[in-house]
C-alpha positions in Angstrom: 0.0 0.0 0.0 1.5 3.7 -0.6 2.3 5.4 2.2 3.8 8.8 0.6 1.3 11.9 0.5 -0.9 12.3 -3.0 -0.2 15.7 -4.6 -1.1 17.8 -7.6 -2.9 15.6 -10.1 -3.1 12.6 -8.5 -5.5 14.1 -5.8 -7.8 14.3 -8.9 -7.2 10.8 -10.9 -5.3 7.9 -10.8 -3.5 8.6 -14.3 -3.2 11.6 -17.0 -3.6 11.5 -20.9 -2.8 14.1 -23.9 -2.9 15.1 -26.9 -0.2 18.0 -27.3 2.7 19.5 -26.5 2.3 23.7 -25.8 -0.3 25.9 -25.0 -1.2 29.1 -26.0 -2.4 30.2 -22.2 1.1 30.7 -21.9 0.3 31.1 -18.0 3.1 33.0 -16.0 3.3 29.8 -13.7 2.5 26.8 -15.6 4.5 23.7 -14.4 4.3 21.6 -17.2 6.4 24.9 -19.6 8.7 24.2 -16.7 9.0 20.6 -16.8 9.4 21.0 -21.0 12.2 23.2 -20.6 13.6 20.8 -18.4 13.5 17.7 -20.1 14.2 19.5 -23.7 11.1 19.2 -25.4 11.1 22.9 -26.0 14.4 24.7 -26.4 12.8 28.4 -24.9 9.7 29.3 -22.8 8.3 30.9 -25.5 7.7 27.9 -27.9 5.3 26.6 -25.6 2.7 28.7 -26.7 2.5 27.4 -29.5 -0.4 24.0 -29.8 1.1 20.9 -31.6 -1.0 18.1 -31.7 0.9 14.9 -30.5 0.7 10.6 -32.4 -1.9 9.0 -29.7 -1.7 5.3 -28.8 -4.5 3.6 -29.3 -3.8 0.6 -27.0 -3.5 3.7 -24.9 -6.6 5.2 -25.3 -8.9 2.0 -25.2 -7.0 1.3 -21.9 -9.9 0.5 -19.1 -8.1 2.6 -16.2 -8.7 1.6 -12.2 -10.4 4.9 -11.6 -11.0 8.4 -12.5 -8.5 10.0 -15.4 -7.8 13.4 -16.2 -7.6 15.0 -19.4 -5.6 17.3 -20.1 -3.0 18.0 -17.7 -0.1 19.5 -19.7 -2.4 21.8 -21.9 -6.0 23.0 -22.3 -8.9 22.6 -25.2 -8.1 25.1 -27.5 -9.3 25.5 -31.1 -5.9 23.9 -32.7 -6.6 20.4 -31.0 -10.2 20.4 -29.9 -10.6 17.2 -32.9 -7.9 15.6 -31.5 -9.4 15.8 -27.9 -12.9 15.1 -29.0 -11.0 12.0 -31.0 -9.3 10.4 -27.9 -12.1 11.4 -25.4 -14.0 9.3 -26.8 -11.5 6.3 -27.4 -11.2 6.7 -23.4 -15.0 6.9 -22.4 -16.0 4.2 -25.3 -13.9 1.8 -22.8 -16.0 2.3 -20.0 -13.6 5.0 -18.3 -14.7 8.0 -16.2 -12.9 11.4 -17.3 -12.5 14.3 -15.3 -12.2 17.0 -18.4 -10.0 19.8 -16.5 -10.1 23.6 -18.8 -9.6 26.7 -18.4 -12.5 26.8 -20.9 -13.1 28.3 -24.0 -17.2 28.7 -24.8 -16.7 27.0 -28.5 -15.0 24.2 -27.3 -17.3 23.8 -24.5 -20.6 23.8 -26.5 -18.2 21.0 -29.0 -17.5 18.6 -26.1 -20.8 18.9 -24.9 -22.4 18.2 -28.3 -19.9 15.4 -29.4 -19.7 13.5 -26.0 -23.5 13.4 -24.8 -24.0 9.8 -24.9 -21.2 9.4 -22.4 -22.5 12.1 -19.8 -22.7 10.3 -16.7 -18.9 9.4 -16.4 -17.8 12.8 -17.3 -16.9 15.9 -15.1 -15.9 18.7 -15.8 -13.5 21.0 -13.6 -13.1 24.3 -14.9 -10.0 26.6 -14.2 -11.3 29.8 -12.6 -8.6 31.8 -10.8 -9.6 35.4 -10.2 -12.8 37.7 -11.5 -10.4 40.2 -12.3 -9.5 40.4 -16.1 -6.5 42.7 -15.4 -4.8 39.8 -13.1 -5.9 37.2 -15.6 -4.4 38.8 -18.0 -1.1 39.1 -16.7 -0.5 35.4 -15.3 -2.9 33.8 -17.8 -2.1 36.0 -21.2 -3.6 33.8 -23.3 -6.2 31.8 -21.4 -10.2 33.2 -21.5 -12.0 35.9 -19.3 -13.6 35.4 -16.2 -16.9 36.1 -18.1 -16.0 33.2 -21.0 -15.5 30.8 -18.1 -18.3 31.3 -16.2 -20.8 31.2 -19.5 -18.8 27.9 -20.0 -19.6 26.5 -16.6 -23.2 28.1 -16.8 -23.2 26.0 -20.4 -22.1 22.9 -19.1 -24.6 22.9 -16.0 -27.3 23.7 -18.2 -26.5 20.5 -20.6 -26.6 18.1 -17.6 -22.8 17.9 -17.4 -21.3 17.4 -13.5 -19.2 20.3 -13.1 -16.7 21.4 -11.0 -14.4 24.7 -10.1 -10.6 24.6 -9.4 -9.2 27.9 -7.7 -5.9 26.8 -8.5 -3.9 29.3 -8.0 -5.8 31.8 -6.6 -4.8 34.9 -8.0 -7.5 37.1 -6.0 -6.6 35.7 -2.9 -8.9 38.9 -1.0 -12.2 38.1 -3.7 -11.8 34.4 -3.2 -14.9 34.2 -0.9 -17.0 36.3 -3.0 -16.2 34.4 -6.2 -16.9 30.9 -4.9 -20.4 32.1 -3.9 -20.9 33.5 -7.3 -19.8 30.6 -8.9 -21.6 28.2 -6.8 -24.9 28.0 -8.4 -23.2 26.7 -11.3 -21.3 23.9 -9.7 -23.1 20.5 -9.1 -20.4 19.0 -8.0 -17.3 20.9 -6.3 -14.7 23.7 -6.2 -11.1 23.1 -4.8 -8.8 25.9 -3.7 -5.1 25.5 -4.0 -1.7 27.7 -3.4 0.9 28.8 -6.2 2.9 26.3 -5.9 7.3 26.4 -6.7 6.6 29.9 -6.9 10.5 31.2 -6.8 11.4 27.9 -9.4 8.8 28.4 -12.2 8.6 31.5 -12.2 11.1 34.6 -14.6 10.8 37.4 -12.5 12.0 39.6 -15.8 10.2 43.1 -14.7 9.6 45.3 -11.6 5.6 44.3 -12.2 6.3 40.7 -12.1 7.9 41.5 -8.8 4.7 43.1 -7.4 2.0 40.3 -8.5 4.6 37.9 -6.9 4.8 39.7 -4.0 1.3 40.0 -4.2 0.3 36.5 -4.3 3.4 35.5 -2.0 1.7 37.6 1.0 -2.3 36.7 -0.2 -1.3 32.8 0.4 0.5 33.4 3.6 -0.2 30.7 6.1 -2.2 33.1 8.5 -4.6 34.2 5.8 -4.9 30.3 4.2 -6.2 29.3 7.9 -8.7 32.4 7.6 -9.9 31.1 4.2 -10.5 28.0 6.0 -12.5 29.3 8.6 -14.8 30.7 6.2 -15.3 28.1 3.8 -15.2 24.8 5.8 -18.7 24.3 6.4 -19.8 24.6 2.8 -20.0 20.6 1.4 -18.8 21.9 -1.6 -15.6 22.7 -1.1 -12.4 21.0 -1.2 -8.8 21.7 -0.3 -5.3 21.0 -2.5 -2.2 19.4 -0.7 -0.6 22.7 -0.5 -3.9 23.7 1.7 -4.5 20.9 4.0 -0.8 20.9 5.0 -1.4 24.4 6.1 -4.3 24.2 8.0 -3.6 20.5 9.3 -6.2 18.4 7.3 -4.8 14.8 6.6 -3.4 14.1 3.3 -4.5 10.9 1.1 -2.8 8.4 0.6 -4.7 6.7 -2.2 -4.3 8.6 -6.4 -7.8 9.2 -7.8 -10.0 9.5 -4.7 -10.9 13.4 -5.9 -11.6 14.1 -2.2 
């Protein structure tokens, strides 16, 4: 049996499939530009906004899995490989596998998965990437990525079609409007809404202008561990809500010990 902690993806499924390397978000702390630039798959940050749509197994995608998978996890649904996903979502779902369908979403590719993958409904969930309500912070970490407004008519679309949806506040970029966002976003969520930290903050992240400075300054003292327990406070009672690793370990909530168990 493991006995290590679960963290970052496997809190939410017990594997995670692709289609593409890059993605035009382009978000200020994404961990999988990191890990590219790492490993040499891209040669500078900025290639990674670029969408190139990846050879998929087939013995991969008809794989029956051992519990929920996520898809994507390196890159979102965007125009340039929303085929390709629609393709190998339904290889996965066709073989009797639930999918946890994780976006920062765009509205057109939204209304596409929910057209294309009705007939496998009830072992889909969506959990939709909503970070702040303020355009003028999305912009900056998440150049690329949609508006607050785009996401929500996305989760409001999904909700509407009989989807399960789901919020991640991962990171939370308007650490103060955290409260008042989950309540506004609440109505639309059938299932639930986790709240994370920026994680590897000083690792992933060029600090390559006095701006980028402030906003990590910003975030640094939003996520500190006295205003994480306050957040706590406020939001434990709601059944709704769940907490990240980087949470729990603040506010002294046991960690699982199991991939997958989404809880």
């Amino acid at each position: 049996m493991n006995t290590k902690p679960i963290k970052g993806t496997r809190e939410w499924a017990v594997a995670e499939i692709n289609c593409s390397l890059g993605c035009p978000n382009d978000c200020r702390y994404c961990y999988a530009r990191a890990a590219a630039l790492r490993s040499g798959k891209i040669a500078g940050p900025g290639e990674w906004k670029e969408c190139v749509v990846l050879a998929q197994d087939p013995a991969l995608a008809a794989r029956r899995y051992g519990g929920q998978i996520m898809f994507p996890s390196v890159h979102d649904i965007v125009e340039e490989n929303i085929d390709a996903s629609v393709k190998l979502l339904k290889s996965l779902l066709g073989a009797g596998n639930r999918v946890l369908i994780v976006s920062k979403p765009r509205l057109a590719c939204i209304k596409s998965l929910c057209a294309e993958l009705v007939e496998f409904r009830d072992n889909i969930q969506f959990r939709f990437t909503i970070t702040a309500r303020d355009d003028a912070i999305l912009r900056f970490w998440e150049p690329g990525a949609p508006s607050y407004r785009e996401r929500v008519a996305s989760l409001e679309y999904a909700f509407a079609h009989g989807f399960t949806t789901s919020v991640s506040v991962e990171p939370m970029l308007d650490f103060p409007d955290v409260v008042a966002m989950v309540y506004q976003l609440l109505p639309y969520v059938s299932a639930t809404v986790w709240l994370g930290k920026m994680n590897k903050i000083d690792e992933r992240i060029r600090t390559d202008s006095a701006r980028t400075e402030e906003e990590i300054a910003r975030i640094k003292k939003g996520q500190a561990d006295k205003n994480i327990c306050a957040l706590y406070h406020q939001l434990k009672e709601l059944a709704q809500i769940r907490w990240k690793e980087s949470i729990k370990s603040v506010v002294g909530l046991p960690l699982v010990q199991e991939p997958g168990l989404d809880i």
